[in-house]
C-alpha positions in Angstrom: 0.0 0.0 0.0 0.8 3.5 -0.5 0.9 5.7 2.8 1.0 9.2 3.9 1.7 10.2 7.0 1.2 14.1 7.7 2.6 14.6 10.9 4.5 18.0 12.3 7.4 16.2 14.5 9.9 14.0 11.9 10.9 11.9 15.3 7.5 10.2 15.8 6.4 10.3 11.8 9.9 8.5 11.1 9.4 6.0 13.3 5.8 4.9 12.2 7.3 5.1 8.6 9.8 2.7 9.6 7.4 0.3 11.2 5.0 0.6 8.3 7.5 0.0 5.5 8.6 -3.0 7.2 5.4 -4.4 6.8 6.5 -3.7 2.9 4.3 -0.3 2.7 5.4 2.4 0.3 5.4 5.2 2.7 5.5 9.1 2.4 5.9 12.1 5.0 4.4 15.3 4.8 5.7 17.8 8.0 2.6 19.7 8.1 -1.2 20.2 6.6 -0.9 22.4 3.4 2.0 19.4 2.6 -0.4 16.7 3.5 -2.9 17.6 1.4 -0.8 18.6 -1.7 0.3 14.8 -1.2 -2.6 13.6 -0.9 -3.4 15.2 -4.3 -0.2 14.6 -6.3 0.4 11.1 -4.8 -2.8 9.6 -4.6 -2.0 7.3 -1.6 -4.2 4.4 0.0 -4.4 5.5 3.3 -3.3 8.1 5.5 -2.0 8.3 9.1 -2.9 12.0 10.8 -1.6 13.8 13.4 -4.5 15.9 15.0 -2.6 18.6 16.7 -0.3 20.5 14.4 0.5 24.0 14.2 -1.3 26.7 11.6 -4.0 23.7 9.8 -5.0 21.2 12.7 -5.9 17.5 11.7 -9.2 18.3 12.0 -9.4 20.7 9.4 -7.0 18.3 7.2 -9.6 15.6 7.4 -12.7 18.3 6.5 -10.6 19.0 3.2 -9.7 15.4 2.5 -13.0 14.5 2.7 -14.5 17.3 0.2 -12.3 15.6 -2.6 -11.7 12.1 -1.4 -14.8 11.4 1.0 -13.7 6.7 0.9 -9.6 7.6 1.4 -9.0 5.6 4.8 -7.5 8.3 7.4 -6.5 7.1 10.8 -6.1 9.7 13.0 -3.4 9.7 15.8 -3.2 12.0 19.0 -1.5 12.4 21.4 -2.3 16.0 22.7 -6.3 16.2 21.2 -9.0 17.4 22.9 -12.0 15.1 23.3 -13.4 17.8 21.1 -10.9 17.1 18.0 -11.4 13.8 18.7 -15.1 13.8 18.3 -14.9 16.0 15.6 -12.8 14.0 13.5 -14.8 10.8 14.4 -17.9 13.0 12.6 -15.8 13.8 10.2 -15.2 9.9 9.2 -11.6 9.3 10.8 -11.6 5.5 9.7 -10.0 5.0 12.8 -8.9 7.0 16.0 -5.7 5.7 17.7 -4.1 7.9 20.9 -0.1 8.3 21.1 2.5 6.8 22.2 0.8 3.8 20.7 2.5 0.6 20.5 3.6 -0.2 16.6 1.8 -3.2 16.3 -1.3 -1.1 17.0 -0.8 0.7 13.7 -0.1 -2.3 11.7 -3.5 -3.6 12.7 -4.9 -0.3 12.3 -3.2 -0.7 8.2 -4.5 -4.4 7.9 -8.6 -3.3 9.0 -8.2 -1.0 6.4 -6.6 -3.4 3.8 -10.4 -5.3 4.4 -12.3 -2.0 3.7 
């Protein structure tokens, strides 16, 4: 599969890349929200992992835009400072799935393979 992950600190989006190619992904990185959706447009991938707290565009608002143009695109959305609010709002929103930091790896990889199903 082809991944995007659009997450604002390289450390933690790194590591999930790492995990998720090893699982034989394709994997991308986009550092912030106007990246992650450019990506999403130019790269057409099969699932995205989203960090809901970011600075200047929010998850949330990444999500809303995703889903105006690609309203099936798995997005699993990963916190680890969101408000129950963000939360909520991105479960309206159609998160596919909503997974709270630091999450263990394998966590992600089962997140990948319940969307692989969809």
């Amino acid at each position: 599969m082809r991944i995007l992950i659009i997450d604002d600190e390289p450390a933690v989006a790194g590591v999930i890349a790492e995990a998720l190619q090893n699982e034989g992904n394709q994997v991308l990185i986009a550092g912030n929200g106007e990246e992650g959706l450019l990506a999403v447009e130019r790269n057409r991938p099969d699932a995205v992992f989203l960090d809901i707290v970011m600075p200047d565009m929010d998850g949330t608002e990444v999500l809303r835009r995703i889903r105006e143009t690609h309203p099936h695109l798995p997005v699993i959305v990963l916190s680890g400072w969101g408000t129950g609010r963000q939360l909520a709002e991105a479960k309206r929103l159609g998160a596919t799935e909503v997974i709270v930091k630091p999450v263990a790896l394998k966590h992600l990889t089962q997140a990948l393979a319940r969307v692989r199903k969809l």
